[in-house]
C-alpha positions in Angstrom: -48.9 2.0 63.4 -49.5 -1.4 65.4 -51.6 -3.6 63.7 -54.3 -5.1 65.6 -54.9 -9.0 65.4 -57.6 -11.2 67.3 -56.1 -13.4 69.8 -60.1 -14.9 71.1 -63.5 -14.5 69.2 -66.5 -16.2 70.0 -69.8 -16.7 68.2 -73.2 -16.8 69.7 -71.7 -17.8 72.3 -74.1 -18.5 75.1 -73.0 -19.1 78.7 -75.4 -20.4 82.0 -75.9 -23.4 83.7 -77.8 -26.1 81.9 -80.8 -24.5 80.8 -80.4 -21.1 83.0 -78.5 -18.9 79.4 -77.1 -15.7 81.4 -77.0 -13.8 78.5 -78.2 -13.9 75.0 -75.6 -14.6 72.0 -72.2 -13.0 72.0 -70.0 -12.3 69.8 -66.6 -11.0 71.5 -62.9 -10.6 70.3 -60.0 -10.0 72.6 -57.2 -8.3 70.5 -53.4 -8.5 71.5 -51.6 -6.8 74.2 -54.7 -5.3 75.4 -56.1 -4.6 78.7 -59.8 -5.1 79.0 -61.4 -5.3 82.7 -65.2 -7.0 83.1 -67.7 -4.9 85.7 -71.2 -5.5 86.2 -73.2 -5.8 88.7 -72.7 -8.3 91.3 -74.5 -11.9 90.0 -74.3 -10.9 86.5 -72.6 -13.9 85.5 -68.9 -11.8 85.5 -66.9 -15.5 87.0 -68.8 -17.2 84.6 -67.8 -15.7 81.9 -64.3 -16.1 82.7 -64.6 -19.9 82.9 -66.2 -20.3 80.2 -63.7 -18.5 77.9 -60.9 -20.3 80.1 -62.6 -23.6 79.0 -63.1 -24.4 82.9 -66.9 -24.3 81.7 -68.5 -25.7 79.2 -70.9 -23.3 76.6 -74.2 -23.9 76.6 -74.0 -23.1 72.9 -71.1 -20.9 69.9 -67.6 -21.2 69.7 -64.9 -20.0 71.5 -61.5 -19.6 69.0 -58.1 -19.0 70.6 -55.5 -18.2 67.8 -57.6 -19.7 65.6 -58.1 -22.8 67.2 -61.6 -23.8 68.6 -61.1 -24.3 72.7 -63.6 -27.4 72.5 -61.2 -29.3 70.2 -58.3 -28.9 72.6 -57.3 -31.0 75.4 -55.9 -29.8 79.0 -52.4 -29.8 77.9 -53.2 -28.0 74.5 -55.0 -25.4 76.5 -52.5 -24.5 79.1 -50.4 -23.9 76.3 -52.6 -20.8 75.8 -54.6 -19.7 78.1 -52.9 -18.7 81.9 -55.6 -18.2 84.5 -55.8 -16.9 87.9 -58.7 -17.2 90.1 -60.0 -15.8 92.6 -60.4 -18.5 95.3 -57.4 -18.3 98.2 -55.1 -20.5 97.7 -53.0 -21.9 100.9 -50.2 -23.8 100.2 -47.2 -24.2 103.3 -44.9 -26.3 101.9 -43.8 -24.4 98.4 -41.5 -21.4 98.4 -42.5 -18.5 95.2 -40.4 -20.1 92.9 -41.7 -23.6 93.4 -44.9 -22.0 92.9 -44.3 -20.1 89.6 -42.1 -23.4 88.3 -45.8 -25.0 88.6 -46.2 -22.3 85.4 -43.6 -24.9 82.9 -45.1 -27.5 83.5 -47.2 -27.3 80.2 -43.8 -27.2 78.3 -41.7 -29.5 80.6 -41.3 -33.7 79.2 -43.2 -36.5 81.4 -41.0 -36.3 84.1 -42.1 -33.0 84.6 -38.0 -31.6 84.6 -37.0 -28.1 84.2 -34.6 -27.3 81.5 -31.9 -24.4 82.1 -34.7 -22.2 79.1 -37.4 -23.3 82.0 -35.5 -21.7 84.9 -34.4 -18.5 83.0 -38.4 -18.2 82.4 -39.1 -18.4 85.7 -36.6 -16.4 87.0 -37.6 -13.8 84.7 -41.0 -14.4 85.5 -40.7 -13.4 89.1 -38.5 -10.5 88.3 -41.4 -9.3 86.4 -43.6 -8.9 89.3 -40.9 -8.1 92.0 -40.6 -10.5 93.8 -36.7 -11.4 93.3 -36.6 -10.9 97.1 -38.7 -13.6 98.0 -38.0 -16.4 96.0 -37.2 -18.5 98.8 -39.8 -17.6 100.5 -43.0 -19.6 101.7 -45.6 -18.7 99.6 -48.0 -19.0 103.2 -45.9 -16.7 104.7 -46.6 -13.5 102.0 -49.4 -10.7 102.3 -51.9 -10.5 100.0 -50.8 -8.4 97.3 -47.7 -10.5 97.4 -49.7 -13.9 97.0 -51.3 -12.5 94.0 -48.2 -11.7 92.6 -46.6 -14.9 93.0 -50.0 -16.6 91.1 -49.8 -13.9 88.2 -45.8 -14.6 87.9 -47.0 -18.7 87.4 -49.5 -17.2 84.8 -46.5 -15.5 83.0 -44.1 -18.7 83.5 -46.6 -20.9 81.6 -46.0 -18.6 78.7 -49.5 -18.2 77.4 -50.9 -15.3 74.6 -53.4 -14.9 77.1 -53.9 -14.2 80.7 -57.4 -14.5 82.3 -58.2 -13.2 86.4 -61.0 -13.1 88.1 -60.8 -10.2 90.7 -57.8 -10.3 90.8 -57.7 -7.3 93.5 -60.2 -8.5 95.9 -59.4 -8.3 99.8 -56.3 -6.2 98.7 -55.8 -3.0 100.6 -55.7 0.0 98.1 -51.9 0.5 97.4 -51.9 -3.1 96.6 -55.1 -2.8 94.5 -53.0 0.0 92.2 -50.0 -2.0 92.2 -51.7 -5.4 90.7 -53.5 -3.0 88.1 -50.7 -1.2 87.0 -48.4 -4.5 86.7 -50.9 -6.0 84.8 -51.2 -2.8 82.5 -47.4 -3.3 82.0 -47.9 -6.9 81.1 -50.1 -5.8 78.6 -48.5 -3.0 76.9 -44.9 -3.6 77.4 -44.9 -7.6 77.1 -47.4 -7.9 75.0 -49.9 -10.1 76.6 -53.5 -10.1 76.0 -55.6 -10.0 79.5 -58.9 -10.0 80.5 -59.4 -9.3 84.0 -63.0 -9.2 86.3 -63.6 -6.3 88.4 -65.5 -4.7 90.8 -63.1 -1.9 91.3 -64.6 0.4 88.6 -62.5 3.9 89.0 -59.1 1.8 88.7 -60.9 -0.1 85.9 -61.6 3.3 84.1 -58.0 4.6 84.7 -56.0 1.3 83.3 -58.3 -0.8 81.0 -57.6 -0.1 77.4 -61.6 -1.5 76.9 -64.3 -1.9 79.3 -66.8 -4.9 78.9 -69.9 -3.9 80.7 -71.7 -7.3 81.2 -75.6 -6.8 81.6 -78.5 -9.4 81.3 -79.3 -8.0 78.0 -75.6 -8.6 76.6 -72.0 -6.8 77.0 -71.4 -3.8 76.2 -67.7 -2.7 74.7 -65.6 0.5 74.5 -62.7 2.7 75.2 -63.6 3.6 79.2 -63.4 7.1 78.2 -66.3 6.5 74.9 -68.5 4.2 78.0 -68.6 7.3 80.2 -69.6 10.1 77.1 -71.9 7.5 75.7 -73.7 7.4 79.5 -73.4 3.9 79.4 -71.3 3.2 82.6 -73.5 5.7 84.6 -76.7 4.2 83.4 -75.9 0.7 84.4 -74.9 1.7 88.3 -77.5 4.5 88.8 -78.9 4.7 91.9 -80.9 7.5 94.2 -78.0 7.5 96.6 -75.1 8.1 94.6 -74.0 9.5 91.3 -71.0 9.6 88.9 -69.3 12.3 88.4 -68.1 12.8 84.5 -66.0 15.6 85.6 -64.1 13.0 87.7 -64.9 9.3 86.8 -65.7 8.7 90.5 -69.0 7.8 92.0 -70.5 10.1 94.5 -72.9 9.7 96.8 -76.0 12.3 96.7 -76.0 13.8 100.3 -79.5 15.4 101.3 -79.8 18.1 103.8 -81.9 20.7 105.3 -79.6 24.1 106.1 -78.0 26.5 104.0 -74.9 27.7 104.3 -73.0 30.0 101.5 -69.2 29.0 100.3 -66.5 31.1 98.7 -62.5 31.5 98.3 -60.0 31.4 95.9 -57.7 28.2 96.7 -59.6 25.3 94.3 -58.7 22.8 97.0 -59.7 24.0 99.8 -63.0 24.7 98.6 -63.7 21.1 96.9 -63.0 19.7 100.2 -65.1 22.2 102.1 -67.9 21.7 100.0 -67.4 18.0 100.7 -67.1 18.3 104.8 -70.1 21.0 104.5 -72.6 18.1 101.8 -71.6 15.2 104.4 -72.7 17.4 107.2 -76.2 18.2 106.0 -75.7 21.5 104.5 -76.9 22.9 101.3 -74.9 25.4 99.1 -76.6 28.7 98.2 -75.9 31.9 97.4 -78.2 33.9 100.1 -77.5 32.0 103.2 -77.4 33.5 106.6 -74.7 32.0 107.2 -71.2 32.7 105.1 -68.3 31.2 105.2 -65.0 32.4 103.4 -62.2 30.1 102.9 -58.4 31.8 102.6 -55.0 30.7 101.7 -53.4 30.5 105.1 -55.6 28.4 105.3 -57.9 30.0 107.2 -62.1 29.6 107.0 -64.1 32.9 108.0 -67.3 32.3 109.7 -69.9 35.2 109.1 -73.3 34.7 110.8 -74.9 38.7 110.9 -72.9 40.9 112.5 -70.8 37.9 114.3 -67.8 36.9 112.7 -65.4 34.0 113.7 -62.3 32.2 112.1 -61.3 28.4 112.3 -58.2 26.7 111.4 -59.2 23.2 110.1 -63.0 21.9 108.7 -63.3 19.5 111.8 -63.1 22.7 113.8 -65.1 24.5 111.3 -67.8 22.0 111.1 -67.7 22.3 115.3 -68.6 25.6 115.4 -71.0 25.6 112.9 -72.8 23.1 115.4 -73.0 25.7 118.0 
């Protein structure tokens, strides 16, 4: 079995501006090659965090330890020597191609002149072979989508070479393949190269499905566990209830609590075809009993059976379905 070792620990560590203390005293420990994804609510103090334990902030009060060294001891260069970071805030730079942008990553390790070594080009290379982007080493970093972009910043992250990688939302204004592909890359990091990252997030279903831990940041402190212990212990649920939606622990999704006023019955054999029924039939105002005048009876073909009395009519697709019922 692995063993686990502390790469970060902090200690009553209190975070804020001046005299506003976001949270009470924390004591946290990032282990390595570990995935662990922030959520909260929006303003709970999720960027702060992250720049705090980056050392971009300064604590209000506690210790921060990175391999055993306290981060307020360490000077710029000491800290890029361990801690990558990639923000969220869009950067726009025209005159760099990807690699000059992840060879920005060596400088930490490079002499005064700032010179890459033939170890420094190999990292970088590999670096960018990492995240995909072999293709587009030449290019401009200006002239890459999104996703791309962020690939490029977390390939400088890897370049510098650091135990630890820290992002904040690192997914935002990606489209949803992209969103995937930045989780899953950074899972990859995390398992298969062994680096230690703490990510912020707002996108709490891929959170759930990649995070080896969840940090559920509150005003009252941070909650920690396996996603799947959060969810059985209530505790993600609890923390994002509202009237209008709920989340599912059958699914790990939220969804939203549809009100309605007519009844309509539902039956069929083909699983599918009746979750996404039900879901057509919720969003349309309908509620599911058992003693409805009106019946419907989804088939295999697939085929939905419309029984109101002695009237009976078949559809082909819901958006028909859902037209007819209208009638």
């Amino acid at each position: 079995m692995e063993e686990k070792y502390e790469i970060l620990t902090t200690r009553k560590l209190v975070i804020g501006y001046k005299k506003l203390e976001l949270l009470p005293p924390q004591n946290l420990s990032l282990y390595g090659g570990e995935m662990v994804c922030l959520i909260g609510q929006n303003g709970c103090g999720k960027s702060t965090l992250i720049r705090t334990l980056s050392g971009l902030q300064s604590v209000i009060s506690g210790d921060i330890t990175i391999k055993e060294k306290k981060i307020s001891k360490l000077n710029n260069a000491e800290k890029a020597k361990l801690i990558g970071l990639v923000l969220t805030d869009s950067t726009e730079i025209r005159s760099l191609t990807v690699r000059d942008m992840v060879s920005m990553g060596r400088f930490p390790h490079t002499n005064w002149f700032g010179k890459l070594n033939e170890k420094d080009k190999n990292i970088i290379s590999q670096s960018i072979e990492k995240v995909h982007l072999t293709n587009k080493s030449d290019n401009y970093f200006s002239e890459l989508s999104d996703g791309e972009k962020q690939r490029t910043l977390i390939a400088k992250a890897l370049a510098q070479d650091t135990p630890i990688i820290f992002l904040d939302e690192p997914t935002a204004h990606l489209d949803l393949p992209n969103k995937i592909d930045i989780m899953l890359l950074l899972q990859h990091l995390s398992h298969d190269i062994k680096k230690t990252i703490l990510l912020s997030t707002h996108e709490l279903d891929l959170a759930i499905q990649t995070a080896d831990k969840i940090w559920l940041m509150q005003s009252s402190g941070i909650q920690k566990g396996a996603p799947e212990d959060m969810i059985l212990e209530n505790k993600i649920q609890s923390n994002f209830y509202s009237k209008q939606f709920s989340f599912n622990t059958k699914t790990g999704g939220f969804e939203i609590k549809y009100t309605g006023n007519r009844t309509i019955c539902l039956n069929g054999d083909d699983p599918v075809l009746l979750f996404w029924t039900k879901r057509a039939l919720l969003r349309s105002g309908y509620i599911l009993t058992e003693d409805a005048y009106t019946r419907i009876t989804v088939t295999e073909k697939p085929e939905w059976i419309i029984y109101r009395g002695n009237k009976t009519e078949k559809r082909y697709n819901i958006e028909n379905l859902l037209f007819t019922l209208k009638q």
